[in-house]
N, C-alpha and C positions, 0 to 999 in steps of 0.2 A: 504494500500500500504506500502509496505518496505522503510523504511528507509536506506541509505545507507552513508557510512562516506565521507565526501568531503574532498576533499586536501587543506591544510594550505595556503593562501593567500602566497605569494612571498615577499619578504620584497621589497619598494621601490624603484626600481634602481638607484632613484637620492641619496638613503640614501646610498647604497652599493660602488659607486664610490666617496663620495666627500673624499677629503682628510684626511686623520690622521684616518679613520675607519678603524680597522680591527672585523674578524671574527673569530669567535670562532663555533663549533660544537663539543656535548657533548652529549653521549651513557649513559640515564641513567636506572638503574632497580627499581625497588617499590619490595620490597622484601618482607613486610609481606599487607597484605589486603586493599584494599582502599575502603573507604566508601565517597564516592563523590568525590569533584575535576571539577566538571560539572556543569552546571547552577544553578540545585536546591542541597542545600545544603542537605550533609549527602546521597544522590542518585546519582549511578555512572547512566551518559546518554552515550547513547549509538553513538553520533555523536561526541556531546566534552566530550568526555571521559576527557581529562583533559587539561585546557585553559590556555591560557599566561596568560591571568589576572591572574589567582591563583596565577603562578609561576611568576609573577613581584613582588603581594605584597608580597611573599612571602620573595623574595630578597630583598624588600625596608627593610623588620623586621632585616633582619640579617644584613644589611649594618647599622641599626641602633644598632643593638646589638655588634659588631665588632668596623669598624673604626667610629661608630657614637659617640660612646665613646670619641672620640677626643674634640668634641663639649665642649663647656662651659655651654651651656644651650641651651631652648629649642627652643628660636628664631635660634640660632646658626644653630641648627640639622639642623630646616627647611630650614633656607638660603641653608643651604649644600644641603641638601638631595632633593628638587627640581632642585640643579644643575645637578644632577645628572640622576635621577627617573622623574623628574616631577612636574609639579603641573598642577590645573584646568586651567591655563593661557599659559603654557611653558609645550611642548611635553619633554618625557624623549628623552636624545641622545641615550637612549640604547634601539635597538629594539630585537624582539626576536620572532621567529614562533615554534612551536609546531610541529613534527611529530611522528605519533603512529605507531612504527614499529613491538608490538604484542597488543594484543588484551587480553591478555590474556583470563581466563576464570571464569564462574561468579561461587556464591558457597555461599551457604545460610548458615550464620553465627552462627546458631540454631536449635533446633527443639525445641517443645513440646509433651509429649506422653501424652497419651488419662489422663487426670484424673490429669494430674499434675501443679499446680499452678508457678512451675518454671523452664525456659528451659534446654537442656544440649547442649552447645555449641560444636560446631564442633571441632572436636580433631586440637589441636596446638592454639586454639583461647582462648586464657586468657577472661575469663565472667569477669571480674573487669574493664577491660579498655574497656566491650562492652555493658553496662548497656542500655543505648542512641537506642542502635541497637535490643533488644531483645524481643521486641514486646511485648505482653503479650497472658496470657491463654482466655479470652475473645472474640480474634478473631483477633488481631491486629498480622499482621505474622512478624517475623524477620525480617531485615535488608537482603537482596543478596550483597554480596561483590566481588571483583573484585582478581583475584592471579593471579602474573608471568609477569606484564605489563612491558614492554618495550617500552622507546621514546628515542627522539632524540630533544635536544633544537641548536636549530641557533641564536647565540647570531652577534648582530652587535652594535659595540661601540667605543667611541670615544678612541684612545690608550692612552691618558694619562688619561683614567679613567681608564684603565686595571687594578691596583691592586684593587679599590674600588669594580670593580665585580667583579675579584675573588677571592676577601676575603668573599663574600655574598655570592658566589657559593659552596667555603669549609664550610660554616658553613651549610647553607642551607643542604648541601646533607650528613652531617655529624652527626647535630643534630637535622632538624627540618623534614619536610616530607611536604607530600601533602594529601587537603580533611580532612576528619573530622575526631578530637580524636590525631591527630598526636603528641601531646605533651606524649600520652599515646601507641606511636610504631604502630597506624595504618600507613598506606601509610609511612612508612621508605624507606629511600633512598639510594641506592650505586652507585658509580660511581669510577671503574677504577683509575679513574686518579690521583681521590681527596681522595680515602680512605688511614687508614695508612697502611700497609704492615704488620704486626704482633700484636697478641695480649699484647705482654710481656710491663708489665705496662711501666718498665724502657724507653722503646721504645716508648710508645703511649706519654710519658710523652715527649720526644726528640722531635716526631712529631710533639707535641702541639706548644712546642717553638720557634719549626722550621717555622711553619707559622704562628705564634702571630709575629715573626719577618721580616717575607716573605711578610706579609701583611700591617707590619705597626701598628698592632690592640695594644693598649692600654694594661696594666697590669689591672688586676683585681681594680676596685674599693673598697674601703673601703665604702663610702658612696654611696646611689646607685642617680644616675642621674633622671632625670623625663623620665625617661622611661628605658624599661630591659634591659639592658647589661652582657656580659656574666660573669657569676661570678667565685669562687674561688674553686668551688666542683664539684670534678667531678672524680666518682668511678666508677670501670669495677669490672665486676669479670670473672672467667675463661672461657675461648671461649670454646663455643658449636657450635651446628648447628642453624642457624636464627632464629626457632620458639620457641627452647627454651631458646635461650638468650631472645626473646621479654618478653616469661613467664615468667621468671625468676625476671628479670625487674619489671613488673606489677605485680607480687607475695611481691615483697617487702614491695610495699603500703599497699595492702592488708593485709600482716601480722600484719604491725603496726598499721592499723587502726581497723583490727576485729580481730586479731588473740587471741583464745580463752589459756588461763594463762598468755598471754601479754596484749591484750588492752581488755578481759572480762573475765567473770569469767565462769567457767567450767556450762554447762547447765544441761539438764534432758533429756533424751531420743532423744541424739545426735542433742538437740537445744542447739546453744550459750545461755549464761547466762549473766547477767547484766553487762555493759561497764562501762569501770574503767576511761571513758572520763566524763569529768565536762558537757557537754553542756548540757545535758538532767536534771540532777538534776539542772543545770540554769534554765530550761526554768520551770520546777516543783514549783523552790522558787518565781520566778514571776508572774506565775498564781496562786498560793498556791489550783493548784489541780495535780489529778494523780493518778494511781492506788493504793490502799491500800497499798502494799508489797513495794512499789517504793517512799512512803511520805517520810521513812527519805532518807537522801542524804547519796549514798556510797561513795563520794568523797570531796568535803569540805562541810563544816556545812553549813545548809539549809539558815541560817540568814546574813552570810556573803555571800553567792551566791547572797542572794535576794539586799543587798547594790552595789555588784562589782559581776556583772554575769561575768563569764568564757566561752569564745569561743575559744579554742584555733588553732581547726582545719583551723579557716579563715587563720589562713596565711601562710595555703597551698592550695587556691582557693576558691572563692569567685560564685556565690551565695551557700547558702547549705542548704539542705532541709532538715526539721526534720519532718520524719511522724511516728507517733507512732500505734503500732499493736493493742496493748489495747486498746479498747473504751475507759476502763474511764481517758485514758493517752491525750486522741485526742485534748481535749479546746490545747494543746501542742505542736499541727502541727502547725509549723511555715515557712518562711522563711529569712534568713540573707544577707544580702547583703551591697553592700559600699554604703554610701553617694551621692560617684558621680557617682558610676558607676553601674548596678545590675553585671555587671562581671566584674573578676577580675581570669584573667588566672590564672592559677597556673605556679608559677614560678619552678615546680618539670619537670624536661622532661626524661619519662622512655621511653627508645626503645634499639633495635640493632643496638649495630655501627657494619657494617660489614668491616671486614680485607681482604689485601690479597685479593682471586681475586672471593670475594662474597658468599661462601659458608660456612663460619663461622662467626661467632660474639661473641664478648662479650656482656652481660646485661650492659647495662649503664645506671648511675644514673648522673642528671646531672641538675645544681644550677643554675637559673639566678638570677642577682642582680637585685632585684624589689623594688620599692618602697611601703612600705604596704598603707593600707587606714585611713584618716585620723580619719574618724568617719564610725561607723558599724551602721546599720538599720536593729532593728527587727520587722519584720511584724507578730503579733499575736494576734487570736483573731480578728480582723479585726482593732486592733490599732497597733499606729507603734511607735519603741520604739528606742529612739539614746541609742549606745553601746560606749562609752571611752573605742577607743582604745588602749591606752596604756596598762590599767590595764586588759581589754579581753582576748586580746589575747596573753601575756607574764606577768608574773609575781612572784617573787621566790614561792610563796605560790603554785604555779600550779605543782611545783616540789615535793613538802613535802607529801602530802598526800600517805597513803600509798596504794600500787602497781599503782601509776602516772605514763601515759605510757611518762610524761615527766623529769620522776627521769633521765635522764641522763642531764640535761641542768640545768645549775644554776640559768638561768634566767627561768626558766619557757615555756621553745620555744619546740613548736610540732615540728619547724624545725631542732632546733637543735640538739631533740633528737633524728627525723629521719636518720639522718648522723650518729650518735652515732648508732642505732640499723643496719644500712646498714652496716656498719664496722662488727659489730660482726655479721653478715651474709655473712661474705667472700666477701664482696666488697673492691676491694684495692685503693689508693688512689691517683691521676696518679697528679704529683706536674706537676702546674701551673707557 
């Protein structure tokens, strides 16, 4: 039997009349693909296509990342931020339904041709930010994802919380998204109301300030809080049409983390060749195996790796998995993760901010201020190994070795020398 969509519950009516509520109603689009947003994660369903739950927590993140900033700490937040959202004891005051005014349409993320061990992604869909989705040659099929969706959210809220939700609604619909991958431009978001009107840096920079002071929201932190706040980086570069500012975007990481005479070296019959990243001759000095051609280390000496291993990609997201092609590389397949936590977002968020009235965007590249992890955990072999993170993941020596895809950073920082490499790729820099 068919399934058919049911209409959104009604909010309340004792919530819609008591005093000091008002309501809000907001038209918003999903501009490039969504991959879930629905019950099971990562699969759009076909009844909640996309639930308030998503779109509360998703406002509690940004209300934490904006005016949560204000806090002093983290008891602080939570006092706050229950006053506001909720907690297990205390309903939030702020209610909100859902209505799906297109449906859009579904569109399979991938293919595979007969014989080939790797898919070709469906034109406009950057394969770097859809790895999660691509199924394999095996028999596991792509990912179906969702284009064109149209909703409508009904906010009801107490009015002297009006600026606290729409300053989690600007950010939210500006730089987070909805469903799975969103830090990497799936489910992106536009909304009329809340985009800026023009690409021109100078402008988007006016914007910015316009409602960092519209809202209240704090100046960039220098130290970062216990938990993500928005930080001090935040590049565009020149407005395209939607799918290729997303590409554009998600091309950046990928240049800097594979691209071949930047982060490896030139291959043999149009295979990439050896990575000018430490992690791999790390994980080589501590098992002291590996392929023959790969024993000595192309980036710092095998003997000082094996004292002070080098990770430095952790602290652009956390867990990371190293699987090596070579069998005799494999004792080598590991994974990395925090201490406290096996994930650890990445505080990178590439997607389109769309301008204007949704049919262009610039690529944005765009910084939160995170706290990194205190101690890294490597699982190998089937033993688990503590990483000091200090010396892991930053340190000048990480910059010195030659073609270091972190020679732009004095300290040693993958992040810092991702800013640096976004710069000289035409991204501009919209002050804060």
């Amino acid at each position: 039997m068919r399934r058919t969509d049911l209409d959104c519950p009604e909010i309340p009516q004792g919530v819609i009349s008591q005093t000091g509520y008002v309501e809000k109603k907001i038209e918003i689009e999903i501009i490039t693909p969504l991959f879930g947003g629905g019950v099971e994660p990562g699969e759009n369903d076909p009844i909640t296509l996309i639930r308030g739950t998503s779109i509360r927590g998703q406002l509690r993140f940004w209300w934490r990342a904006t005016l949560g900033a204000n806090c002093k700490s983290v008891s602080e937040l939570r006092k706050r931020e229950g006053e506001i959202w909720g907690t297990t004891e205390k309903p939030s005051s702020v209610n909100l339904r859902v209505k799906i005014l297109d449906n859009g349409k579904e569109e399979i993320c991938a293919q595979y041709s007969s014989g080939k061990k790797f898919p070709k992604f469906t034109n406009g869909y950057p394969g770097y930010a859809l790895f999660p989705f691509q199924g394999d040659s095996s028999g596991k099929p792509p990912s179906i994802a969702r284009k064109n969706i149209k909703f409508e959210i009904i906010l009801y809220f107490l009015e002297s919380q009006s600026k606290e939700v729409e300053a989690s609604l600007w950010a939210w619909l500006n730089f987070g998204g909805i469903g799975a991958r969103s830090r990497r431009g799936c489910g992106a978001l536009y909304c009329k109301v809340f985009a800026p009107k023009t690409a021109n840096v100078s402008e988007l920079s006016s914007w910015f300030k316009e409602n960092k002071e519209k809202f209240n929201i704090p100046p960039s932190l220098l130290v970062p809080q216990g938990w993500p706040t928005l930080g001090a980086i935040f590049l565009v570069k020149e407005e395209v049409n939607v799918f290729k500012a997303w590409e554009d975007a998600v091309n950046l990481m990928y240049d800097f983390r594979q691209k071949v005479s930047f982060e490896r070296s030139p291959g043999q019959r149009d295979l990439p060749g050896r990575s000018h990243w430490p992690e791999a001759d790390s994980l080589r000095a501590i098992t002291g195996q590996g392929a023959a051609n790969h024993k000595t280390s192309s980036t710092i000496e095998a003997r000082l790796l094996k004292e002070s291993p080098a990770f430095p990609r952790a602290e652009l997201g956390l867990p990371i998995i190293f699987h090596f092609k070579d069998p005799a590389d494999s004792p080598n397949n590991s994974e990395l993760y925090s201490v406290n936590s096996k994930r650890m977002s990445s505080p990178i968020i590439l997607r389109p901010l769309a301008v204007d009235d949704g049919k262009k965007a610039v690529p944005m590249f765009f910084v939160l201020n995170t706290v990194k992890p205190d101690k890294l955990k490597l699982k190998i072999e089937g033993k688990e190994h503590l990483i000091d993170t200090l010396t892991s993941i930053r340190r000048q020596e990480l910059a010195n070795y030659e073609n270091s895809p972190m020679r732009d950073s004095e300290k040693g920082s993958a992040l810092e020398s991702l800013v640096s490499f976004a710069k000289k790729q035409n991204f501009k820099e919209v002050q804060l």
